[in-house]
C-alpha positions in Angstrom: 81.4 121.0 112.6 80.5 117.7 114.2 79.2 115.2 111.4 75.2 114.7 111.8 74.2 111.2 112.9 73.0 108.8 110.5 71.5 105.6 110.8 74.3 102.6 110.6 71.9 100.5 108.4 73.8 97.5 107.4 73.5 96.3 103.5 70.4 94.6 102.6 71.4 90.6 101.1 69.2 88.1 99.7 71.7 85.5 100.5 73.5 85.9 103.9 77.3 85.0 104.1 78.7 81.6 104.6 80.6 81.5 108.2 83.9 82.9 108.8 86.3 80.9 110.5 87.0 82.8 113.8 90.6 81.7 113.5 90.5 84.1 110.9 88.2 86.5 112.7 89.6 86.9 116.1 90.3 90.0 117.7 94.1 89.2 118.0 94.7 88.6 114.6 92.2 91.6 113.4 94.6 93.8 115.8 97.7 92.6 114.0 96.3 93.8 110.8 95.1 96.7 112.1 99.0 97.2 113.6 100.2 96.7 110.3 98.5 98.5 108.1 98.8 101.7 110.4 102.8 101.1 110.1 102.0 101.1 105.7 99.8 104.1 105.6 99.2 106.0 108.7 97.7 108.6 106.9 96.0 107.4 104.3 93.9 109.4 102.3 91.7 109.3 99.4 93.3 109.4 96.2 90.4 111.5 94.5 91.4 114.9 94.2 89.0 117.8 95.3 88.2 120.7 97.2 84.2 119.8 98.1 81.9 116.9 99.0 80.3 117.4 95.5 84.0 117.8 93.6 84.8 114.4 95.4 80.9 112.7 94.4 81.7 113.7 90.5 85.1 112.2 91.0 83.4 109.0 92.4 81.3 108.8 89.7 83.9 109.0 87.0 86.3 106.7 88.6 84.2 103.8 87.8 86.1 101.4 85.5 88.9 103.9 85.5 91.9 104.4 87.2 92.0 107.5 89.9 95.4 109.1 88.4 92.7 109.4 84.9 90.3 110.6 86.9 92.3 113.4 88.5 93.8 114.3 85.0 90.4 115.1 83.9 88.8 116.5 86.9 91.1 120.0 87.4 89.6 121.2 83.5 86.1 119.9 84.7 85.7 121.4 87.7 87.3 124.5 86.4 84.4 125.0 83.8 81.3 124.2 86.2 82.6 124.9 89.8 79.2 123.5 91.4 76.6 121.6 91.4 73.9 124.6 89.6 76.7 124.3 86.9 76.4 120.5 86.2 72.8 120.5 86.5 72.3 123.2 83.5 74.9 120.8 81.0 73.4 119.3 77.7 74.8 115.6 77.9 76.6 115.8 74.7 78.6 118.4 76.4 79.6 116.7 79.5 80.1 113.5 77.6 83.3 115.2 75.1 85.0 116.3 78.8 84.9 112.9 80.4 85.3 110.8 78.0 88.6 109.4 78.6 87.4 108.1 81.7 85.3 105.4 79.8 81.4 104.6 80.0 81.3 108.5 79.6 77.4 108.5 78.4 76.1 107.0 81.6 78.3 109.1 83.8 77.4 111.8 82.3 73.9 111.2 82.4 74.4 110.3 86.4 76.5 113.4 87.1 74.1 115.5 85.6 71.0 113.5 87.5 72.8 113.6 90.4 73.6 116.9 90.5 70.2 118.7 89.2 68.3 116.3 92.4 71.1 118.4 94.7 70.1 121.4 93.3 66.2 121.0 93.4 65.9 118.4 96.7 69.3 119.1 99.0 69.6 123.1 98.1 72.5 122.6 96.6 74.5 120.7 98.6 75.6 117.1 99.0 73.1 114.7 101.6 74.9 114.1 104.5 72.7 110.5 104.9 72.8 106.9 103.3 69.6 107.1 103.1 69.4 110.5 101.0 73.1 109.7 98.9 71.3 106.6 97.4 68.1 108.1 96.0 70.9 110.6 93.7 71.1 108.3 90.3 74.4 106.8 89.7 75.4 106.6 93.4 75.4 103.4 95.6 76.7 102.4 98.7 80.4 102.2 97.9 80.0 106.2 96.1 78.1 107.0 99.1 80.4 105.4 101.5 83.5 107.6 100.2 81.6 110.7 100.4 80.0 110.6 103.5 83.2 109.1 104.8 85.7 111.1 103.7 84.1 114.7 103.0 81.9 114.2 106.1 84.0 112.1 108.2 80.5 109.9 108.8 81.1 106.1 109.1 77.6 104.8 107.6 79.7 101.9 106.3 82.7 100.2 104.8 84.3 101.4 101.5 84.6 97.7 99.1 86.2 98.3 95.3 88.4 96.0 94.1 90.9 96.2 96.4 89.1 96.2 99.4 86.7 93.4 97.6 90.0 91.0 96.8 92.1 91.9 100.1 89.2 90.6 102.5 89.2 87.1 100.7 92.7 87.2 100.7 92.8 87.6 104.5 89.7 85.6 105.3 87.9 88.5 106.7 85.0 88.2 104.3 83.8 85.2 102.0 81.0 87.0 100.2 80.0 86.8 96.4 79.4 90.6 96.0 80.8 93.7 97.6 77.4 94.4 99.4 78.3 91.0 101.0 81.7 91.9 101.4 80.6 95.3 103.1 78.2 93.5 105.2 80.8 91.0 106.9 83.5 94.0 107.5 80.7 96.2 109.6 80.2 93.5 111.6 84.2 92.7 112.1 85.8 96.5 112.4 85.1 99.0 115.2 83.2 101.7 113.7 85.7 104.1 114.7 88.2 102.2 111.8 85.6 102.1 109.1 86.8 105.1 107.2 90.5 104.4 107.7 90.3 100.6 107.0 89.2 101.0 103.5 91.9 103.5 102.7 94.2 102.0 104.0 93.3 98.7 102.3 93.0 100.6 99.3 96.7 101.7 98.6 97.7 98.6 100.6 96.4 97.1 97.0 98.5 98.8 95.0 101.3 99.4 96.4 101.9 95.5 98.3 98.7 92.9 97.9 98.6 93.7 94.2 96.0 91.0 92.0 98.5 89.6 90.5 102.6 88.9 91.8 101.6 90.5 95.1 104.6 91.7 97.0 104.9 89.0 99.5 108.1 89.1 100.5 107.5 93.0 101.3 104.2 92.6 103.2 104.1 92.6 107.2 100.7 90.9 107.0 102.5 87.9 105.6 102.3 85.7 108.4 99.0 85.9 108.5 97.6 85.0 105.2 97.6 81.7 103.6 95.8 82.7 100.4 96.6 80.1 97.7 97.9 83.6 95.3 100.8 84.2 97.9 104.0 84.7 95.9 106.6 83.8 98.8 
């Protein structure tokens, strides 16, 4: 089914972002990193395990402040018990809260999942919004939840994926000098062809862990190293 169109509304900031260098910025070198990340992970994928666009928003939710391999420990049991969003919405809090609590914060995702999923129930009949507009009125979800559903259950670029990684990697390589990941997210939409929007930030994800780590990043490994002159290289 082709993906409904949604309006590519670019991250509202109250301070814009200092200017790039376009040595930094050019097309040449963005095509280098483009050619080198596609070498790393041609096929990169989200690291959330599920089966649906609402199994993947719960897993969203519960990854914050929590590693993804925790998440997907917990979410097999979880989705087993409530298999959709009806199931959620009918959970007492205190109930929810004993199945994710590994995962940290587990009273306020709790009290998102269950938020999020009764106003799918009673607004979107059930089913996830398929709009940026409509993801960020569900509580507990902003632009970087909404980004990796509508990206990679939909396949709809309405923006660029920034978590830590993704947040740290575009400092690292210049391609962003902004204070927050809205800022971040702003700068990258207005670098990347839309068409890499989804597959840059997965990419750039696991390109995190497994290479541009935070801290003793593997340098010596990295076929972006020629290109970055971040004061944490290691080589």
């Amino acid at each position: 089914m082709k993906p409904t169109a949604t309006r590519k509304a670019r991250p509202a900031s109250k301070t814009a972002n200092a200017k790039l260098d376009a040595r930094y910025t050019s097309p040449k070198r963005l095509k280098t990193i483009f050619v080198g990340l596609d070498h790393l992970f041609p096929r990169a994928e989200c690291a959330l395990h599920h089966k649906n666009p609402f199994q993947l928003l719960v897993a969203t939710i519960l990854s914050a402040q929590c590693t993804d391999e925790r998440v997907n420990k917990v979410t097999p049991t979880l989705f087993a018990k409530y298999p959709t969003a009806q199931a959620f919405a009918a959970l007492d809090p205190k109930v929810l809260e004993e199945d994710i609590h590994s995962t940290g914060f587990f009273r306020n995702k709790a009290k998102n999942i269950i938020g999020a999923s009764r106003q799918i129930v009673e607004k979107f009949g059930g089913k996830v919004p398929r709009s940026m507009e409509e993801m960020l009125t569900l509580p507990g979800v902003a632009r970087k939840t909404a980004n990796v559903v509508l990206g990679t259950a939909y396949g709809i670029p309405a923006g660029v994926v920034v978590d830590t990684h993704v947040f740290r990697i575009s400092h690292r390589l210049k391609l962003s000098n902004g204070k927050t990941p809205e800022n971040v997210e702003q700068d990258l939409i207005k670098l990347l062809p839309e068409d890499r929007w989804i597959a840059f930030s997965h990419q750039v994800i696991w390109f995190g862990r497994k290479i541009c780590q935070a801290r003793n990043p593997s340098c010596a490994e990295c076929p972006l190293e020629s290109l970055c002159d971040s004061p944490d290289k290691t080589v």
